[in-house]
C-alpha positions as CSV (number, residue, x, y, z in Angstrom):
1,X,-65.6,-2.3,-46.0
2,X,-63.5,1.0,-45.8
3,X,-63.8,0.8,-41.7
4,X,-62.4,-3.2,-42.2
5,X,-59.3,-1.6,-44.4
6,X,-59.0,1.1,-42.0
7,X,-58.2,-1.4,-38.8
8,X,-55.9,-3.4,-41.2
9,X,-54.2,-0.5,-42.6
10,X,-54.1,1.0,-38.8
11,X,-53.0,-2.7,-36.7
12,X,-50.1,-3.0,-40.0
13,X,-48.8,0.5,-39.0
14,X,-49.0,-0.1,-35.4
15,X,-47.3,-3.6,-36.1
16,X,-44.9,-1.9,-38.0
17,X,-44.0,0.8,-35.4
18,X,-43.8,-1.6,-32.5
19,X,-41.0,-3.7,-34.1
20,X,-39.3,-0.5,-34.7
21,X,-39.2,0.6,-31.1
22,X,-38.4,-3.3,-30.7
23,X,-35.4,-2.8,-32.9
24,X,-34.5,0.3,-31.2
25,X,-35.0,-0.8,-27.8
26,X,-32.7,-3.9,-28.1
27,X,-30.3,-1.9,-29.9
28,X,-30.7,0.7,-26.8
29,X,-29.8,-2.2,-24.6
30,X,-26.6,-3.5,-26.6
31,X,-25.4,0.5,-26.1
32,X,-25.9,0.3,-22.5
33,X,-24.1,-3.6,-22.1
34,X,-21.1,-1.8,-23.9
35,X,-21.1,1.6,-21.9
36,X,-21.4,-0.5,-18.5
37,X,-18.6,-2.5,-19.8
38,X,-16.6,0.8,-20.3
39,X,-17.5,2.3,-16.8
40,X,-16.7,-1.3,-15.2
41,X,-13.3,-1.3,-17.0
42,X,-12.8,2.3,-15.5
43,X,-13.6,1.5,-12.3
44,X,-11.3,-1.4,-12.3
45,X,-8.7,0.7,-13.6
46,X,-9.0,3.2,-11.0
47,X,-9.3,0.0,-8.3
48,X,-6.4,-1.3,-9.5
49,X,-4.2,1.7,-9.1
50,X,-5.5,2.2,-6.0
51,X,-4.5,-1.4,-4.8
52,X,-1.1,-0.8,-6.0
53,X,-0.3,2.0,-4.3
54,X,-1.9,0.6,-1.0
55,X,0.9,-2.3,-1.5
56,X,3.5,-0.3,-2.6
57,X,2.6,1.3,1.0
58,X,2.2,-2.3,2.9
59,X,5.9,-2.5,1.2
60,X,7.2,0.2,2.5
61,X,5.8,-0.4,6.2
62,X,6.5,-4.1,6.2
63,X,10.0,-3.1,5.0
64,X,10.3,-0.4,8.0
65,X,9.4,-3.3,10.3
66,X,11.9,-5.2,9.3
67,X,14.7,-2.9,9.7
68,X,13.8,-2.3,12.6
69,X,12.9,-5.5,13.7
70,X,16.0,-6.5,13.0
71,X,18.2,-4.3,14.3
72,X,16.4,-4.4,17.9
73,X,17.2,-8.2,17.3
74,X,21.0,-7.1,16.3
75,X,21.3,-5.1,19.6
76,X,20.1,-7.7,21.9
77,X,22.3,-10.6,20.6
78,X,24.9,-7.7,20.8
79,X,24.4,-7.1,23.8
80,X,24.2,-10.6,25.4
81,X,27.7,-11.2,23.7
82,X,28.9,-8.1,25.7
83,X,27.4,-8.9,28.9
84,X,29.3,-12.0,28.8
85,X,32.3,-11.2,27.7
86,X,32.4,-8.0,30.6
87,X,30.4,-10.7,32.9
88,X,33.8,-13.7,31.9
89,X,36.5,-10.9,32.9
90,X,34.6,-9.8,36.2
91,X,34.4,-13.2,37.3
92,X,38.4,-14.0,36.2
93,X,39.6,-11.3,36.5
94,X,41.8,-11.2,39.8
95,X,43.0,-7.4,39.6
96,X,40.5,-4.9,41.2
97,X,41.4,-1.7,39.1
98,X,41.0,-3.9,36.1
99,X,37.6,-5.4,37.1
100,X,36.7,-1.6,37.7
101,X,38.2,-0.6,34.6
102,X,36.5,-3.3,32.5
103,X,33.1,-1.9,34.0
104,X,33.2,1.6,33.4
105,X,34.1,0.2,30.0
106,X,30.6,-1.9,29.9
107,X,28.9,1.2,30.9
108,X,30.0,2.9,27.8
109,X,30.0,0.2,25.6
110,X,26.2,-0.1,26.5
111,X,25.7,3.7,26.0
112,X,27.2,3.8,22.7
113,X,25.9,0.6,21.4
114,X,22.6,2.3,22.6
115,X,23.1,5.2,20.4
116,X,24.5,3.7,17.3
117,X,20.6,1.2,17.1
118,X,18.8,4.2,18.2
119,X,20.3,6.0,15.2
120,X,19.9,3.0,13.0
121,X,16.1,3.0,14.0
122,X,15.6,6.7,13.7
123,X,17.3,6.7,10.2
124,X,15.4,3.9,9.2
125,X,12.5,6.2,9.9
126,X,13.4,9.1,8.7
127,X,14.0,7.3,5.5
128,X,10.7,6.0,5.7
129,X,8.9,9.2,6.1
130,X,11.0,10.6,3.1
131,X,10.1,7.6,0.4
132,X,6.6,7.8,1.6
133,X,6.6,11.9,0.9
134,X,8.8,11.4,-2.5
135,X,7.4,8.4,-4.0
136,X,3.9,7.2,-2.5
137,X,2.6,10.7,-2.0
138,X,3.3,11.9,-5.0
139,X,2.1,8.8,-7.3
140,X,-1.3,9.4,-4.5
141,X,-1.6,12.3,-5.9
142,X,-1.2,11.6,-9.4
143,X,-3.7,8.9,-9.2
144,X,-6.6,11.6,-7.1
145,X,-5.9,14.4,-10.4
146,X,-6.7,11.5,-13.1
147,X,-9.7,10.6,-11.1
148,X,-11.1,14.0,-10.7
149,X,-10.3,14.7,-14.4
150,X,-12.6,11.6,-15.3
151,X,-16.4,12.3,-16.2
């Protein structure tokens, strides 16, 4: 009879320690669902930051491009209105030494038009380069210190 109480008193104790570690492994779990949740929100954080930045850089370009873009399109409309406006006086014009002068006029109109869009597109550049060292490369670096400070 004292063996029989000994099992019961022994299978009660181990009942009673394996809903304990029952209890503390589902309360385990719930800790871990809440920490994931944490490091997901982090990571999206950090995601998130990094995707602005990567459009705030798509910005920048696509704005570049356009500029650009548009000014190549500025100087060939430009410079079809020239060429027919040089090309109406050569073929009216009835003076020799004007036709001559009118075309050594073209010739520089052409080379200085030339210059002024080059100059627009290298400034457009050069401001380019300069809001992507100011602004985007500094908020890049920013965003790299936070993430190495992070656990």
């Amino acid at each position: 009879m004292p063996a029989l109480t000994f099992a019961a008193l022994g299978l009660l104790a181990t009942a009673g320690l394996l809903t304990a570690a029952a209890q503390v492994a589902s309360h385990n779990r719930r800790n871990l669902r809440i920490l994931n949740a944490h490091r997901i929100g982090a990571l999206s954080a950090i995601q998130k930051s990094r995707m602005d930045l990567l459009e705030v850089r798509n910005r920048a370009r696509l704005l570049e491009d356009t500029v650009a873009g548009g000014a190549t399109a500025v100087e060939k409309v430009h410079r079809a209105i020239a060429n027919t406006t040089f090309g109406l006086i050569d073929l009216f014009s009835r003076d020799d030494g004007f036709r001559d002068s009118a075309r050594r006029v073209q010739e520089s109109h052409h080379q200085k038009s030339e210059q002024v869009y080059k100059a627009v597109r290298t400034t457009n550049r050069a401001l380019h380069i300069l809001a992507d060292t100011l602004i985007i490369s500094k908020a890049e670096k920013r965003m790299v210190s936070k993430t190495k400070k992070a656990p």
